[in-house]
Structures are given as structure tokens and as C-alpha cells.
N, C-alpha and C positions, 0 to 999 in steps of 0.2 A: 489939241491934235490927238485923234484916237491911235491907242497902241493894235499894230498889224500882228497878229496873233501868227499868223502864217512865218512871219520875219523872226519872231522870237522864239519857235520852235523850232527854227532853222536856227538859229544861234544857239539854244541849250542844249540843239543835238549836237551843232561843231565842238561845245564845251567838253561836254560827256566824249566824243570820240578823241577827240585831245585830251583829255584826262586816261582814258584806257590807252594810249598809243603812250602816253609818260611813265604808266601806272606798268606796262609792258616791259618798257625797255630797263627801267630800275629792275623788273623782276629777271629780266634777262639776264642782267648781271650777275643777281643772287643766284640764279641759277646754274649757271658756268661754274663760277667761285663753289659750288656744290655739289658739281655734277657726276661724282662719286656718291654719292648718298642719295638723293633723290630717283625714287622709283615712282614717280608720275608718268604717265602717258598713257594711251589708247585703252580703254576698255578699263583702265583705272577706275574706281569709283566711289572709292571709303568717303572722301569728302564731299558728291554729289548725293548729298539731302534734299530731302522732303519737303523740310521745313522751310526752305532760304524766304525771304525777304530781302527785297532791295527796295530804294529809293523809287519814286515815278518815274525820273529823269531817265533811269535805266531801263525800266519797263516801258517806257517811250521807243526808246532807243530799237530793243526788240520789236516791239508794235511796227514800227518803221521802216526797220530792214527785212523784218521776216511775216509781212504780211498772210500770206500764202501759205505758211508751213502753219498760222496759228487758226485757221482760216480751216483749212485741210485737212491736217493732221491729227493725229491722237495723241495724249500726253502718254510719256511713259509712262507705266502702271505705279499707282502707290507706293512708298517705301524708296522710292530714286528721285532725283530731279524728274521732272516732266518734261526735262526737253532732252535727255538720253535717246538715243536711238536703242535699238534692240544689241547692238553691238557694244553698247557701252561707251561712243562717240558724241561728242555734244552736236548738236545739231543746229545749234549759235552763236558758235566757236568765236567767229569776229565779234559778235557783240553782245559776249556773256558778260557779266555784271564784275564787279570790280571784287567783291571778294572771289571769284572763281579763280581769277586771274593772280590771284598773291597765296591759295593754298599748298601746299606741300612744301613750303620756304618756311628754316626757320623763322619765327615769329619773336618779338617782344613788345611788350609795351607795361606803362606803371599805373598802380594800383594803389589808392589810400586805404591802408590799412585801419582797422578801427585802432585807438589806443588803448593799454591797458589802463583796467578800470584805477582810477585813481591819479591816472597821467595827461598833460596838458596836452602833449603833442600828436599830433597827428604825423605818422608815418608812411614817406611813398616810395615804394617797392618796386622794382623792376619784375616781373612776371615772361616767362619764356617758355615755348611751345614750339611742336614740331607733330606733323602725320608720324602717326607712332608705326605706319609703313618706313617711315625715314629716319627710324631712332641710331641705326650704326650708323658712326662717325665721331666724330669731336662732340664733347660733352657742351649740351648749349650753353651751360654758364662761360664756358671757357670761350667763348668765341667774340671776336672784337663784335662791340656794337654793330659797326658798319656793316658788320656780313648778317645779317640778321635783317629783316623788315618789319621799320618801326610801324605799330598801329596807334594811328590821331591821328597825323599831318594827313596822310589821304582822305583819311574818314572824314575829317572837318571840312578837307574842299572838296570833297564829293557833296556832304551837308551843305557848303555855300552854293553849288550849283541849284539844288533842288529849291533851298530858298529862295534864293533871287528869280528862278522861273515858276516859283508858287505863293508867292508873297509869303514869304517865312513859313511855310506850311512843310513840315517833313513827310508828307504822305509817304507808306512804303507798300508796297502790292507784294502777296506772294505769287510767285512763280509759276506756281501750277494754275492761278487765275485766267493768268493769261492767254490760256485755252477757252474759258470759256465762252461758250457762244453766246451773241448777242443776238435776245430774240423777241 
């Protein structure tokens, strides 16, 4: 029996919009629990880079919902995300990519450290990060894990979605690609 291509891009999209709609409400929380520090919103844009790359699955995602604006539109100019409006507004707010959605929280995650030369062990380190717009507050070492958003567990099933809808394949598309016209 052949696989309905149409049926499984209906399903990696339901995955990816269930993954940003879980990937949301954890950051909602961080958010709140923070919401004396955090100077994110509108016209914000230390964190909307140039450079992003995301998974397919997420560039689908766009592709999908925002036909017309990629279609249409002009990317923002060099040096910002491409999907900035002139006001400094994402312009794919519902279905911006899963790092977009966890910037300006603090952050942790662990790191193996090389060992010193002459030593067996290998060392894994907890590493923590914050938009250094949101450095006043509580020193990030001092803060419980839990207020923090760990990075792997999303990263890894955001990776299992793209796999399983690309045969193990991690393709990642940047961003500003996805203006280009097809010609």
C-alpha cells in the first residue's frame, strides 16, 4: 500500500503545531515566574537574527500558513530576521519556529567539557544564559532549575519530528530562503 503524502504532511504539520502550542505554554510559565525581568515584546529585536535556521518541518509549517505573505511580500532587509515587518513585529507570530518562541527565558543546558590534559574523565557542566536585555534580576546560577528552560528535550523532539517526516534526514532551511521566488 503506497504512503498518502498529502496525509503525512497533515500529520507532521498537527506534530509541529502541538509541539509549538506545548513548547508555548511551558514558556508561559517561565515567563510569568519572570515577568519582572523580561523586556521582550513588540519592536524588540536583539534576538531576531539574520542567520536563524530551522528544521523543514518548521519551514513547512510557514510555507503552509503563510502562503501569500511569502508569495508577496518582501523579506525585511539584511541584518534582521526576514520576516520582521518595518515595525519590528513578526509577521509569523503563530507559526514562528520553536527557537523564537523560548528566546529571552533564562536558558540552561550541559556541556562536556574537554578534560585536563593527563586526566580520564570527561566533565559535564551546566552552562546558563540569558538576552543580556534581561541580565537585572536573580543571578542565573542562583535560580532553581525549574525556572530556567532546559535546552535538549525540545531540541531532540523537535529532531524526532523532522526525522520521522524525512527519513532520518535533518534538513534545515534558513529563514530568509523562504522568500525566495520560485522561478
Amino acid at each position: 500500500m503506497g504512503r498518502d503524502p498529502l496525509a503525512a504532511t497533515s500529520r507532521t504539520l498537527d506534530a509541529v503545531r502541538a509541539f509549538h502550542r506545548e513548547t508555548d505554554a511551558r514558556a508561559k510559565q517561565l515567563a510569568e515566574l519572570h515577568a519582572e525581568r523580561l523586556h521582550c515584546g513588540v519592536g524588540c529585536t536583539a534576538c531576531c537574527s539574520d542567520d536563524l535556521t530551522v528544521f523543514e518541518v518548521e519551514a513547512e509549517r510557514i510555507r503552509a500558513e503563510y502562503p501569500e505573505l511569502l508569495r508577496e511580500a518582501e523579506p525585511h532587509p539584511e541584518g534582521a530576521c526576514a520576516f520582521l515587518d518595518a515595525q519590528g513585529r513578526c509577521r509569523i507570530y503563530e507559526a514562528r519556529p520553536y527557537v523564537c518562541r523560548t528566546q529571552g527565558l533564562p536558558l540552561r543546558w550541559f556541556e562536556e567539557r574537554t578534560p585536563p590534559r593527563g586526566s580520564q574523565v570527561d566533565e559535564v557542566v551546566e552552562r546558563r544564559d540569558i538576552c543580556p536585555l534581561n541580565l537585572p534580576g536573580p543571578v542565573l546560577e542562583n535560580l532553581d532549575p525549574e525556572a530556567c528552560w532546559l535546552l535538549g528535550p525540545s531540541e531532540e523532539r523537535l529532531r524526532g519530528i523532522q526525522e520521522h517526516s524525512a527519513g532520518g534526514e535533518r534538513r534545515r532551511v534558513a529563514l530568509r530562503r523562504l522568500f525566495r521566488r520560485r522561478e
